[in-house]
N, C-alpha and C positions, 0 to 999 in steps of 0.2 A: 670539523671544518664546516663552514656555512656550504648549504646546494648552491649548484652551478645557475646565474641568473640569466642565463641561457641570453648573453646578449647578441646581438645578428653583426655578421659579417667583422668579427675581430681581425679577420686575416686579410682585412685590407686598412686597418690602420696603423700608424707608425709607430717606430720601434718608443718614442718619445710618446705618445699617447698610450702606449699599450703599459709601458712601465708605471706613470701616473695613477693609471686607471686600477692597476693592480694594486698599487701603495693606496688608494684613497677606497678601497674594498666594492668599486664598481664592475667587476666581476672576478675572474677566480684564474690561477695561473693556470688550472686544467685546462680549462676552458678555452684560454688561449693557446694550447699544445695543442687539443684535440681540434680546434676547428685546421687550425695549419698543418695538421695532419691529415685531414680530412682536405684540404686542398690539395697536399702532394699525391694523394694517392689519387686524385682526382685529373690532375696535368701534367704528373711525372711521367707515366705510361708514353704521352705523349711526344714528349722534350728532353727527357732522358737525362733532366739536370743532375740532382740525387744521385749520384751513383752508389754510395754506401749507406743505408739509413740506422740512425740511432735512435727511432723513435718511439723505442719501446724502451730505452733506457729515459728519453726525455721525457716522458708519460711519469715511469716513476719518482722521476725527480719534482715533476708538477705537481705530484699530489704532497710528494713531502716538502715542496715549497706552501701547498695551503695547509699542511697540517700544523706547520709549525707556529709559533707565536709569529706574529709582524714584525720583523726588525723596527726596535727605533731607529737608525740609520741605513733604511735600504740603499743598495747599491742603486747604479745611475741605471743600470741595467736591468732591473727584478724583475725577473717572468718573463723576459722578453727570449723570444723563439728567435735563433739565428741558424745561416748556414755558412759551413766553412770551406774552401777552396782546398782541394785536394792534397795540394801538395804540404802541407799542414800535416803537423803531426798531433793528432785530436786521441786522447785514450781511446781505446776500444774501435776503432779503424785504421786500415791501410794508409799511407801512404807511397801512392806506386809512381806518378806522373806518370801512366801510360807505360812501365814496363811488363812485362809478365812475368818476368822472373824475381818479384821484390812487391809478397803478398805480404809479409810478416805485416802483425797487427799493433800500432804505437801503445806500449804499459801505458804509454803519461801523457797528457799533454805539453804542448811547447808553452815556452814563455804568454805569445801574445794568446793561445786560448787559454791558458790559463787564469789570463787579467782579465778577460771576458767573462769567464765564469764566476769570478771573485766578485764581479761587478753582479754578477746575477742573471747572466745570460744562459740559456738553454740551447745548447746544439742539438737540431735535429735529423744534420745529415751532413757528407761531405759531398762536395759536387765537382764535375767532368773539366775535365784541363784537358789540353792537346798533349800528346806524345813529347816530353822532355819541354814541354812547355813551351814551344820555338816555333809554332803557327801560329793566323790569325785564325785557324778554325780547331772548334772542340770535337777532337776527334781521334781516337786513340783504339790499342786491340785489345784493351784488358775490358772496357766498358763499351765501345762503340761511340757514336755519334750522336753530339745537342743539338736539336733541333730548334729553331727561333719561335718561341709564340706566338709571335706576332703572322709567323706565316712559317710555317715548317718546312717549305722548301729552301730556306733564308738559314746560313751560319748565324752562329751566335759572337763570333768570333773568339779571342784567346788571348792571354790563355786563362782569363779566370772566368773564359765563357758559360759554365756551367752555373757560376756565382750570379752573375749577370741575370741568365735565363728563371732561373727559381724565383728572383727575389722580383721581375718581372709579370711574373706568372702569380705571385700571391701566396705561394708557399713559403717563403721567410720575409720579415721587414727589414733582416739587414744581415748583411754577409762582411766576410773576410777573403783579401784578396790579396794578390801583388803584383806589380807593376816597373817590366825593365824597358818594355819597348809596347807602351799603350796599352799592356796587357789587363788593366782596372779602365782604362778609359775607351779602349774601343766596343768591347763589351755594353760598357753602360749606353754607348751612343746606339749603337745598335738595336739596342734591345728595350731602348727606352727607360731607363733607370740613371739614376746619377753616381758617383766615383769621384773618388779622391786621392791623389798621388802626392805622400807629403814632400817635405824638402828634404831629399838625400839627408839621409842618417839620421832625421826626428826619429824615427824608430829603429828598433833594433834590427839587425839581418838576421836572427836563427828562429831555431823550430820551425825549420821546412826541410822538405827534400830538396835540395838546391840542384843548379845548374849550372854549368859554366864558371864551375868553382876554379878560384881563384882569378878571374876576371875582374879584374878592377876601373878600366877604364870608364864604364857605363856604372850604375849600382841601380838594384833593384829595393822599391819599398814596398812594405807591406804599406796597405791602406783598405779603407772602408767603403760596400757600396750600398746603396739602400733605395729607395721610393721616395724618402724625404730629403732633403736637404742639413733638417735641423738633426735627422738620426748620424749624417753621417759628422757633423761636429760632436756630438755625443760620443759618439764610436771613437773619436781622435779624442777626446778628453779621456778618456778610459784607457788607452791604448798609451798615451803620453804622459802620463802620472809621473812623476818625477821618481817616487818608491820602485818604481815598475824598471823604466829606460834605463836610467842613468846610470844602472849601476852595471851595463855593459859598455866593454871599453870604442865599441864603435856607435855610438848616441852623444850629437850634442846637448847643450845643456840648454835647451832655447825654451823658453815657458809659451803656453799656446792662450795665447792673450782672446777673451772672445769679440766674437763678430757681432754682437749688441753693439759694440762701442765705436764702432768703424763709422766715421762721418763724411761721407759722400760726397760731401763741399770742397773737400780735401784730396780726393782723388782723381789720377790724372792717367786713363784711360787710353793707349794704344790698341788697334784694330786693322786685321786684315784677313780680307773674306777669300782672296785667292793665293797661294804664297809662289805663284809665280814656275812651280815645277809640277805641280800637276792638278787642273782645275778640278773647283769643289762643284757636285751636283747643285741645282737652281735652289731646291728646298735647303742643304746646307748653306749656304749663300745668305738666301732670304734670311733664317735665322739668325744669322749675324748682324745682315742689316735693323732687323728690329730688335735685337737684344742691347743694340749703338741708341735708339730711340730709348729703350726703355733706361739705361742708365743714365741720358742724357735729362731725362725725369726726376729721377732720385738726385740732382745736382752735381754730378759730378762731369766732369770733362773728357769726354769723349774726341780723340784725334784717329784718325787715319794713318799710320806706319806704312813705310817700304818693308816688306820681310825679310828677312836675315837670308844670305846667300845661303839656301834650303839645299841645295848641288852637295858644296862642301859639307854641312852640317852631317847628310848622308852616308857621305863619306869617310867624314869623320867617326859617325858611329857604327857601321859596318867594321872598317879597321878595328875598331878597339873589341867588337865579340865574336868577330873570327880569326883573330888574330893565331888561336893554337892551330887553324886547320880544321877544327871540327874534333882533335881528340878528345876533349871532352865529352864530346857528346857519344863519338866510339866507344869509347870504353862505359860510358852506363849502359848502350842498350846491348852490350857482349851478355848472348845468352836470352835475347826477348826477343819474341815475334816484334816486327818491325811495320811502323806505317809507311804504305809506299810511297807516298812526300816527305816524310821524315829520312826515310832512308837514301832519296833520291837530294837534297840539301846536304845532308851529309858526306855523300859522296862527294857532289862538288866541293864542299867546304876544303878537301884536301887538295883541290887541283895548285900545282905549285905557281907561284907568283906570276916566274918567267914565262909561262905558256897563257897567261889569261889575257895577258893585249889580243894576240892573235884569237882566239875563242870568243872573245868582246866583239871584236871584228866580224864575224861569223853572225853576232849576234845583229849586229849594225846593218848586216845586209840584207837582213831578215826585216829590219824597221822596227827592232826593238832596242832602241837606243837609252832606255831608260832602264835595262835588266843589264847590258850592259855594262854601264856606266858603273854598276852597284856592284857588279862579278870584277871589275878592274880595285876596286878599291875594295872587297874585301881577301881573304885567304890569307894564307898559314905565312908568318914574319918570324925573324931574329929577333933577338935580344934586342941589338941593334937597332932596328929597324920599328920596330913595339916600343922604344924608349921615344926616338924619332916623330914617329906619328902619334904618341902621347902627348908629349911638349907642344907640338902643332894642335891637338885639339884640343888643349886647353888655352893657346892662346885665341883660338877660333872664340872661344867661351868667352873671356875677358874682353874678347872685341865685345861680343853682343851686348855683354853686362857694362861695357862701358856706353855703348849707343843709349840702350835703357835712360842710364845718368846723364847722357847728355839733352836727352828728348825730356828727362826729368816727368818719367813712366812710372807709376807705380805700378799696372797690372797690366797684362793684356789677354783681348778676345778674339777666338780665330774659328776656322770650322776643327772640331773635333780627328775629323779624317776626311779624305776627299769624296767618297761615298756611304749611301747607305750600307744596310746589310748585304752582305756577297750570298750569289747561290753558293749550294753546296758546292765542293771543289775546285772555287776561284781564288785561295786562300794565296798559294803561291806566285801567282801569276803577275797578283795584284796588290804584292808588298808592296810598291813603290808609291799605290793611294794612300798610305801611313806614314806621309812626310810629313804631316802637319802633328802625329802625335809623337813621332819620333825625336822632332826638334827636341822636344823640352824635356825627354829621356837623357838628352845630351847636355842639357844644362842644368839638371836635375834640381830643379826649381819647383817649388810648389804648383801642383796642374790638376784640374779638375776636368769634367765632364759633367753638365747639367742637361736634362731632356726638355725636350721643348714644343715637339709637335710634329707631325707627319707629314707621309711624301704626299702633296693635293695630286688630283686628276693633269692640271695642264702645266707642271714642272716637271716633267722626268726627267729629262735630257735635251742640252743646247750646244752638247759635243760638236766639234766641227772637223776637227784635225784628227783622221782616223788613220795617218799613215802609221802607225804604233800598234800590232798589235795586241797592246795593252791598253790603248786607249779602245779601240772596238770592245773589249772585257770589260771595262769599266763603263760603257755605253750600253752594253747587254745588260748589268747590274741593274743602273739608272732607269731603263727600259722597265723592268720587274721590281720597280720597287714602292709602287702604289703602295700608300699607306703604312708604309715602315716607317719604323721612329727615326727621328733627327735630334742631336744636339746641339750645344754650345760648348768649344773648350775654354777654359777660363787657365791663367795661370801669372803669377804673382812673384813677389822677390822672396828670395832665401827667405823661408820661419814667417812668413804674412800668411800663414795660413788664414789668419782672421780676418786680412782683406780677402782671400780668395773664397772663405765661403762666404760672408756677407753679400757680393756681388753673383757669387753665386745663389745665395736666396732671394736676392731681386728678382733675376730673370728666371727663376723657379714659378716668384709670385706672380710677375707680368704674363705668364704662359698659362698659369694652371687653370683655369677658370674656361681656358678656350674648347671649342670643341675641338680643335683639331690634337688639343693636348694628350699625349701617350699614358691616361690611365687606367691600370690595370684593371678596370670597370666595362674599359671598351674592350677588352679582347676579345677577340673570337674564338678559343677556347675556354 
């Protein structure tokens, strides 16, 4: 093999430049292993992304990536250093989601690493999810606690938090994740990286540890998240190969058209900066309003929307993933040390229907009328009663996707979640700030997250209504969140993933260049 041409700072470029560079013999896959290894061992200590490292297998594979001849038809992927979200069954690592009783180590990879690796991708670790994957914070008793890079007193949020935080940090340019409830998309906004949640059932559901098995009202996707924009259409061309999906019986058949093609003359942009149930921090805001400027540049047509009654949509999907009561989740962690938010949801999770007005109540008098409202609509249903509230949220769905039609919408832009990153342990409190990514879990619609810039000195907070206290929590946040990254959610119709990332690499482009943009150049670690 040719010497390492020792080129500087590999591990901060994209997973699309890093593959290029390697096919066109401007430096060597080692070399890209060893500097990104030499970055986790450098920030992991830190952030605790990494929780099981493979990168001493990924070392040997580097070298017998340069020893071998060149592929004439390299994968999309060659040489490229990734990391994988925990719950993922990756050869030669756990998958626990935070139990302790469920070390055994995976013989094989699942389906989608496997098409990763085919493509030419290098795993060099798996990284920290929350306890049964059911927080916004990464935090669990097999691994402990991720910390945010951007400030480590800061969640990374969940649950593909630890994905988030790594690929942040500079230690991989593109990860694997999944996403039922914001779980790829509040991560990335937090931590300043971008995420992508395709349209319910582009991809396959297995090769994970799952949760909430057999739960169908809600569906979780795998998706991609990365530093660039254009890595993470990459990662969805790779992941979406027709040889690959199709040939399990829950993947549609929808070809992933690209975002080169998408003509911005042609689109017709809906936008709302507040949805009306619980307001976005000033810095989420602002980003909205110039991400409305910058598309309105690219030519396209930029309108204003009323938001979908966000109340109900809530409602609606609370009902559908606590509907057993929480046994699902009892019976995985029989036999594991327990986190004490995890085991405290849980609990609740079983309180029976008829006593939760009355406890609601309890809650109301207290002035938290937004914890509430989410304890009344969810817990343990009938047959009956799960069929019922089915039928109801999908005609909830059908309304929206009919307004869509009628506003004659092709995408729309909104805040990501209503704050920045949460300190450590506001994770619970401050579900209800996850109405803006929750919606589109419910309408499981193509949905993204792009980074875009930080929290300035004179935005913190414009709170006023502090009788909630969940809103004082979420004013404490805003308070402490100088300099934490902000994004944009973007999300689009069934299978346009090609409008949603194209719009998503506008306002990638209009952002990056600023100083206030969240790249991983500026960190402070």
């Amino acid at each position: 093999m040719d010497a390492p041409l020792h080129s500087p700072l590999l591990w901060r470029k994209s997973a699309t430049q890093i593959a290029a560079g390697v096919v066109a013999g401007d430096f060597s896959v080692t070399e890209v292993v060893e500097q990104h290894a030499q970055r986790i061992e450098k920030v992991n200590p830190q952030i605790n992304a990494i929780v099981y490292s493979l990168l001493d297998a990924a070392r040997k594979t580097a070298q017998a990536f340069d020893n071998a001849r060149r592929p004439s038809e390299p994968g999309l992927l060659h040489g490229v250093p990734i990391t994988i979200k925990e719950c993922y069954y990756v050869q030669g690592a756990p998958a626990t989601i935070g139990l302790t009783h469920k070390q055994s180590i995976s013989q094989q990879d699942g389906p989608h690493v496997q098409q990763l690796r085919s493509a030419g991708a290098i795993p060099l670790g798996v990284t920290n999810v929350p306890q049964l994957m059911i927080l916004h914070e990464t935090d669990n008793p097999v691994y402990g606690r991720t910390n945010n890079p951007w400030s480590l007193e800061h969640g990374v949020g969940g649950s593909s938090g630890g994905e988030a935080a790594i690929i942040a940090a500079g230690g991989s340019p593109l990860g694997l994740g999944s996403d039922l409830g914001g779980s790829i998309r509040l991560p990335a906004h937090f931590c300043g990286v971008h995420g992508i949640k395709p349209t319910n059932r582009r991809l396959a559901r297995v090769g994970a540890f799952a949760n909430l098995r057999g739960m169908q009202g809600v569906e979780y996707q795998t998706g991609p998240l990365a530093r660039h924009v254009e890595d993470l259409e990459l990662a969805l061309r790779v992941l979406s190969s027709p040889e690959y999906g199709w040939r399990n019986g829950d993947v549609g058949r929808a070809a992933l058209a690209p975002s080169s093609e998408v003509d911005f003359t042609q689109l017709r942009i809906g936008y709302w900066e507040d949805d009306g149930y619980f307001q976005a921090a000033p810095a989420i805001r602002r980003v909205v309003r110039e991400s409305v400027t910058a598309l309105r540049e690219c030519g396209a047509e930029v309108i204003e929307l009323p938001p979908p009654n966000v109340p109900a949509a809530l409602q609606h999907y609370f009902a559908m993933v606590s509907a057993d009561g929480g046994n699902d989740f009892r019976q995985l962690l029989k036999g594991s040390k327990q986190d004490a938010e995890v085991a405290r949801i849980v609990r609740l999770a079983k309180t029976p229907r008829w006593i939760r007005p009355l406890m609601a109540a309890m809650l109301r008098m207290r002035g938290e009328k937004k914890l509430a409202d989410l304890f009344v609509a969810a817990g343990p249903r009938s047959s009956k009663s799960l069929w019922k509230a089915t039928a109801a949220s999908l005609e909830f769905v059908a309304s929206i996707q009919q307004s869509w039609d009628d506003a004659n919408i092709d995408a729309v832009i909104t805040p990501p979640h209503a704050l920045p990153a949460f300190l450590h342990g506001m994770a619970v409190e401050l579900l209800p700030s996850a109405s803006y990514a929750l919606l589109f879990n419910l309408l499981g619609v193509p949905c993204g997250v792009v980074t875009c810039s930080q929290v300035g000195d004179n935005e913190l907070s414009d709170r006023t209504d502090l009788s909630d206290p969940v809103e004082r929590s979420a004013q404490r946040v805003e308070f402490a969140s100088r300099g934490l990254p902000v994004g944009l959610q973007v999300a689009a119709r069934p299978w346009r993933e090609d409008q949603l990332l194209a719009i998503m690499s506008k306002v990638e482009s209009y952002f990056r260049d600023r100083a206030d943009y969240p790249d991983v150049s500026r960190l402070p670690i």
